[in-house]
VOGU-3710 file (C-alpha; in Angstrom, 3 decimals, decimal comma):
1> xxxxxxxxxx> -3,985/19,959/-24,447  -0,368/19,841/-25,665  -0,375/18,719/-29,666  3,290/16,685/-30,435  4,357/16,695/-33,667  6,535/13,841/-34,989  8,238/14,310/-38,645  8,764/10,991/-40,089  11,165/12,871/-43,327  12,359/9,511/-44,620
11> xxxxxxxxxx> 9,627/7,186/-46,502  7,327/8,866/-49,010  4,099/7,715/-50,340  5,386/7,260/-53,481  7,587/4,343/-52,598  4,507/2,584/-52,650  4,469/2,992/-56,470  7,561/1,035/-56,639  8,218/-1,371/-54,183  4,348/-3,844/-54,180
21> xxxxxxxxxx> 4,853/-7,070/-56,633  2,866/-6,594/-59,609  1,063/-9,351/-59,090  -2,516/-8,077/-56,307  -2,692/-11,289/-54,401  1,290/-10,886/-53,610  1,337/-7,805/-52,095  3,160/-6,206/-49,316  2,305/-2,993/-47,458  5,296/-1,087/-46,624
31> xxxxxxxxxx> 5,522/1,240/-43,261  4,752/5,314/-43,715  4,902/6,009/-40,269  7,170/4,095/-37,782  5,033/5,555/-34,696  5,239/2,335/-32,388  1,948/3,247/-30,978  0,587/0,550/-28,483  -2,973/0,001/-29,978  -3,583/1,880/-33,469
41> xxxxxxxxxx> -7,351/1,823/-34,676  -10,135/3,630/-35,865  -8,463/4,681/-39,460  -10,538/7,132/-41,365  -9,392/9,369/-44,254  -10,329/13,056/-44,116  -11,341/14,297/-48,223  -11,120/18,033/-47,429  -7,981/18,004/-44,693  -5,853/15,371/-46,923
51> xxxxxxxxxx> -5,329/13,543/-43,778  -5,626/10,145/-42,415  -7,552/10,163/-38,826  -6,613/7,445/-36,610  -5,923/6,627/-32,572  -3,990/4,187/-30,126  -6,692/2,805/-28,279  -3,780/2,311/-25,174  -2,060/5,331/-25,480  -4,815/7,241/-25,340
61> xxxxxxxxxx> -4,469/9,637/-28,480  -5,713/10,961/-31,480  -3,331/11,120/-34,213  -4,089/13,014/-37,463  -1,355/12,199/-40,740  -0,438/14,133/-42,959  1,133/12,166/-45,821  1,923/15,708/-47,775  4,317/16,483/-45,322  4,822/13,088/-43,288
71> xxxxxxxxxx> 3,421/15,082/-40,392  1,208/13,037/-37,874  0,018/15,292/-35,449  -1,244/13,927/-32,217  -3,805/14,899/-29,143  -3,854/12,784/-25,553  -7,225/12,040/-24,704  -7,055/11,218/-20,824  -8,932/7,902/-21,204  -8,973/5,181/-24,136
81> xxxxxxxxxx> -10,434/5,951/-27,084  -12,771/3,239/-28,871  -12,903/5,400/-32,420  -13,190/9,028/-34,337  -15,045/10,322/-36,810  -15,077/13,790/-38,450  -17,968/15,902/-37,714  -19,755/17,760/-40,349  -19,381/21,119/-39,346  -16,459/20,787/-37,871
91> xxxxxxxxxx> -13,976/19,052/-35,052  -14,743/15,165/-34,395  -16,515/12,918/-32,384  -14,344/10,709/-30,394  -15,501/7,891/-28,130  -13,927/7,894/-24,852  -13,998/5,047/-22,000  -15,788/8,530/-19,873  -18,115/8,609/-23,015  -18,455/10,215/-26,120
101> xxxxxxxxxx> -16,951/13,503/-26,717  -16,566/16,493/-29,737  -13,049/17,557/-29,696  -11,206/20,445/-31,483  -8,612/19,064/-33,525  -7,089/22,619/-33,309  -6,673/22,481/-29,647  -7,584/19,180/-28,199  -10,437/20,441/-26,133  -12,996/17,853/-25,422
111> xxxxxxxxxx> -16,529/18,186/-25,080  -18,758/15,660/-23,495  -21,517/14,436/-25,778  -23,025/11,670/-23,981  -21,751/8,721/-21,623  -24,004/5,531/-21,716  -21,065/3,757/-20,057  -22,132/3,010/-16,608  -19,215/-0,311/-15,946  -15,647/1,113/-15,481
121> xxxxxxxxxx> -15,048/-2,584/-17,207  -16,500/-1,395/-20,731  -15,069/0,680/-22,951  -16,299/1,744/-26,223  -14,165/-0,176/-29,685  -14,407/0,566/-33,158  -17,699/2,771/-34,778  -18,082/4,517/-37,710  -20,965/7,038/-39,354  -23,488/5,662/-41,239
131> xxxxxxxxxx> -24,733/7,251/-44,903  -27,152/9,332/-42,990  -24,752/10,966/-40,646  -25,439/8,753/-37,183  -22,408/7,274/-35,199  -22,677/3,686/-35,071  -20,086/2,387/-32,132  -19,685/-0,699/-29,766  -17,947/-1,577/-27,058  -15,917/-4,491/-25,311
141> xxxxxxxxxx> -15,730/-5,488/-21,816  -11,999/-4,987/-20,370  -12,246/-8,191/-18,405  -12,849/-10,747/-21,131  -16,804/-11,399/-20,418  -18,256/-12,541/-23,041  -21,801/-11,274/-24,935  -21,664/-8,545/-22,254  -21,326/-5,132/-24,814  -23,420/-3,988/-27,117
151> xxxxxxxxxx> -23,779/-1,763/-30,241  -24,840/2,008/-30,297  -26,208/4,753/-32,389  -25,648/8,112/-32,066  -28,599/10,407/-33,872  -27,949/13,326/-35,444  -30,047/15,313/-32,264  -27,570/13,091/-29,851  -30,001/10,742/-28,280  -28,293/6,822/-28,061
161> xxxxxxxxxx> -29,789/3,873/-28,578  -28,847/0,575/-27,978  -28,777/-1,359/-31,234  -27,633/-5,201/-30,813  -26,936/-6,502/-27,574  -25,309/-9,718/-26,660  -22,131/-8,605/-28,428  -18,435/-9,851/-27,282  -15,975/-7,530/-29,208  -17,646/-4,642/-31,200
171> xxxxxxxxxx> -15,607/-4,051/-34,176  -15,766/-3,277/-38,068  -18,422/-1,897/-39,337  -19,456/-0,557/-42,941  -22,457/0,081/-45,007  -22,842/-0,251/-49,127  -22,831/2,444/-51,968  -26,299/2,094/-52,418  -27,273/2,343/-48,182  -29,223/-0,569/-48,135
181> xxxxxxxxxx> -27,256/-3,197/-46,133  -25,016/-2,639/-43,172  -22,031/-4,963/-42,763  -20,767/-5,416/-38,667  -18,013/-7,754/-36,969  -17,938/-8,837/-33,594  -14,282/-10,578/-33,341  -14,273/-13,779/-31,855  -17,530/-15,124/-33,973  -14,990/-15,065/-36,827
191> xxxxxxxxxx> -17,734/-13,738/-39,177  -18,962/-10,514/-41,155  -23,035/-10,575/-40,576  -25,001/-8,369/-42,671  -28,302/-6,266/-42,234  -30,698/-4,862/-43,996  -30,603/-0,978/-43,659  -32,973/2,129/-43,229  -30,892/5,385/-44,266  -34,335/7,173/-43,635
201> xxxxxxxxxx> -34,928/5,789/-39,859  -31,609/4,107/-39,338  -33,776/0,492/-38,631  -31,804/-2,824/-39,305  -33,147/-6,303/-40,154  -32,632/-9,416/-41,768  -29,665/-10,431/-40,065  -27,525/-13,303/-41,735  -23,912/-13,846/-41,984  -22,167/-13,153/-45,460
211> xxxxxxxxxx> -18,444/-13,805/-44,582  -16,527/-16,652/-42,553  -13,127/-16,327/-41,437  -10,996/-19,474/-40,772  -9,386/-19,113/-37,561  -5,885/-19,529/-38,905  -6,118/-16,350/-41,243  -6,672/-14,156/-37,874  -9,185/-12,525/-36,428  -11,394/-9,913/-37,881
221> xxxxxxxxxx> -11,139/-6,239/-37,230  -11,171/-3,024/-38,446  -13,324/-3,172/-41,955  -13,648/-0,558/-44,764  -15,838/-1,125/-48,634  -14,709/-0,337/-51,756  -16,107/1,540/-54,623  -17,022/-2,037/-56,059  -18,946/-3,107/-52,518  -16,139/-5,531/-51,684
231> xxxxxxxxxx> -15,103/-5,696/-48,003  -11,425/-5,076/-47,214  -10,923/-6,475/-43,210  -7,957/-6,007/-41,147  -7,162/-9,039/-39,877  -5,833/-9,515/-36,435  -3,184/-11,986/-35,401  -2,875/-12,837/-39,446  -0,295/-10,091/-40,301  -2,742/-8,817/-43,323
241> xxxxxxxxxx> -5,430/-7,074/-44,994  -8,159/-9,116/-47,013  -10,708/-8,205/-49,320  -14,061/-10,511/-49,615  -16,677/-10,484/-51,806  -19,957/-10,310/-49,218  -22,199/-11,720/-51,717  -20,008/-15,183/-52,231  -18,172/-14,934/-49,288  -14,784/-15,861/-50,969
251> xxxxxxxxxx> -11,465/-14,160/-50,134  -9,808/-11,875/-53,061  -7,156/-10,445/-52,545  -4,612/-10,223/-49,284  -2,488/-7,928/-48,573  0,415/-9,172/-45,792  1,405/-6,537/-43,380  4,970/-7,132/-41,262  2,898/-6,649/-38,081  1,127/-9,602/-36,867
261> xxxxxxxxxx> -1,817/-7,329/-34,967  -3,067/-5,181/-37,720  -6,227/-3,806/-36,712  -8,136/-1,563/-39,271  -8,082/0,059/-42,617  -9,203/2,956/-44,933  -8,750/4,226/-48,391  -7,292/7,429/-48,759  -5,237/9,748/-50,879  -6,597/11,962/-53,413
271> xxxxxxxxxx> -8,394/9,567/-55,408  -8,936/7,009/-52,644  -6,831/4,500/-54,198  -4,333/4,241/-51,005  -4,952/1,779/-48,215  -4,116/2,659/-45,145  -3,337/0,185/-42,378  -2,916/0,143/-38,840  -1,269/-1,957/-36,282  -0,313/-2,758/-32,742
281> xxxxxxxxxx> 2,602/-3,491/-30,622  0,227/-5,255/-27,346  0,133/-8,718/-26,927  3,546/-8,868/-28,837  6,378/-10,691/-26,628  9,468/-9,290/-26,843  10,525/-12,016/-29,443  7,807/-11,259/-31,928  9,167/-7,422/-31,322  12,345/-8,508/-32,150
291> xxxxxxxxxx> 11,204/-9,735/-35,847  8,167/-7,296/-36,312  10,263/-3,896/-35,131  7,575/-1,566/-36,830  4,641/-2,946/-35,441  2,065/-0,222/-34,133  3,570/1,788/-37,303  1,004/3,076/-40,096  1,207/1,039/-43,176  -0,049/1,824/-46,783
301> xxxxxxxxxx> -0,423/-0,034/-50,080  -2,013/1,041/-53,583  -4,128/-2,434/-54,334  -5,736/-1,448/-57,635  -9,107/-0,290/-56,215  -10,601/2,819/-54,910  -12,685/3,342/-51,418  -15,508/5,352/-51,427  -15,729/8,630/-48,924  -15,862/8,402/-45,300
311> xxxxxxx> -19,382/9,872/-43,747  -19,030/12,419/-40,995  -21,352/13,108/-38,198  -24,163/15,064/-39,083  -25,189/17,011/-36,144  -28,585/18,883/-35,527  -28,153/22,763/-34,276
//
């Protein structure tokens, strides 16, 4: 596969430093990368690389970026792709609408892992790794049908299992510092639920919802935790970033993005202090183009809190 390199040169990370209002619940993120991707997703930052993984779900690609250089480096897939995670040993998983696949990030070559996906309508959405090392990803049906996708898991020996069922749009998902509750969105229910978690046997119970969204703020997306166990949510159609506490369920913080659709976040950076953003251009008209220019750009802000580090897929040999 061909790998295109796009230098960005003009905006530095350290702008960021600079240019947010002191004041948390005022700020702004401001654009790294003016990519104009259709869909971007699935951010994840990469500790030993010192890069920020992400895709477009639409223009089927994996992008890796390099905010050292202002690099992003990017691989076409052939077919959506839902989400990617690093892989322990090397190379990522990334889920693909012709199933789950390990690519080389050197290369692009793809490797098929496992395809549950028997509808051409369903496609596999947002996922990440769970403490233990297991994928967790859903999917969403293409022709609007609701409570017809479900949630998967991914062991480490690469048998899937379905999860949850009864799901509309898969999305964020995230589990606590101390691995004992996993936090999952499906979109249009507005809400974060919660579940009790089994790092050992990767069980979940208990299920209750910890976090309620009011339709006007957007709808929830991409999610990452900080180093504090608060939830930071891309929110979708509200042109921001939120962080909630999921024991009261009360907003924080919000960070505005100039991009009505953004759709997920991660902390990155050295220190994990940097949130990364990312956001689409589909479903904009060409109006809302007109006075969001940089939307499906990557977007970054320092809020004043650290993540905690991405888990990778932990695969048996």
């Amino acid at each position: 596969m061909n790998k295109k390199i796009v230098n960005t040169g003009l905006i530095l990370i350290l702008i960021l430093i600079s240019s947010f209002n002191s004041n948390q619940k005022d700020m702004i993120a401001h654009l790294v990368l003016d990519a104009k991707v259709l869909l971007g997703e699935g951010a994840l930052w990469h500790p030993g690389e010192k890069k920020l993984y992400w895709i477009d779900i639409e223009g089927r690609s994996l992008h890796l970026y390099d905010p050292i250089s202002n690099k992003d480096y990017s691989f076409p897939t052939g077919e959506r792709i839902g989400t990617v995670v690093p892989v322990q040993n090397g190379g990522a998983l990334v889920a693909l609408q012709n199933g789950i696949h390990k690519i080389n990030i050197n290369t692009g070559e793809l490797e098929l892992v496992v395809n549950p996906l028997k509808d051409v309508q369903m496609r596999f959405n947002d996922g990440k790794c769970d403490p233990a090392g297991r994928l967790w990803v859903g999917t969403l049906s293409l022709d609007g049908r609701k409570e017809a996708s479900v949630l998967y898991r991914l062991d480490k020996d690469k048998t899937i299992h379905t999860v949850l069922d009864s799901v509309t749009i898969s999305n964020g998902i995230v589990w606590s510092v101390d691995k004992k509750t996993m936090y999952y969105i499906d979109t249009p229910t507005s809400m974060v639920q919660a579940f009790d978690y089994d790092n050992k046997t990767g069980e979940i119970s208990h299920q209750r919802v910890v976090v309620r969204i009011p339709k006007k703020d957007g709808y929830p997306d991409g999610m990452t935790i900080d180093a504090e166990g608060k939830l930071w949510i891309a929110l979708w159609g509200g042109g921001a970033v939120a962080r909630f506490d999921p024991i009261t369920g009360k907003m924080l913080q919000k960070i505005k993005v100039p991009s009505p659709h953004t759709s997920s976040c991660a902390f990155g950076g050295e220190n994990l202090d940097i949130l990364y953003i990312t956001t689409a251009r589909v479903k904009l008209t060409h109006d809302e183009l007109g006075k969001y220019p940089t939307s499906g750009g990557l977007f970054a802000v320092i809020p004043g809190v650290r993540g905690v580090p991405a888990s990778f897929y932990k695969e048996n040999l």
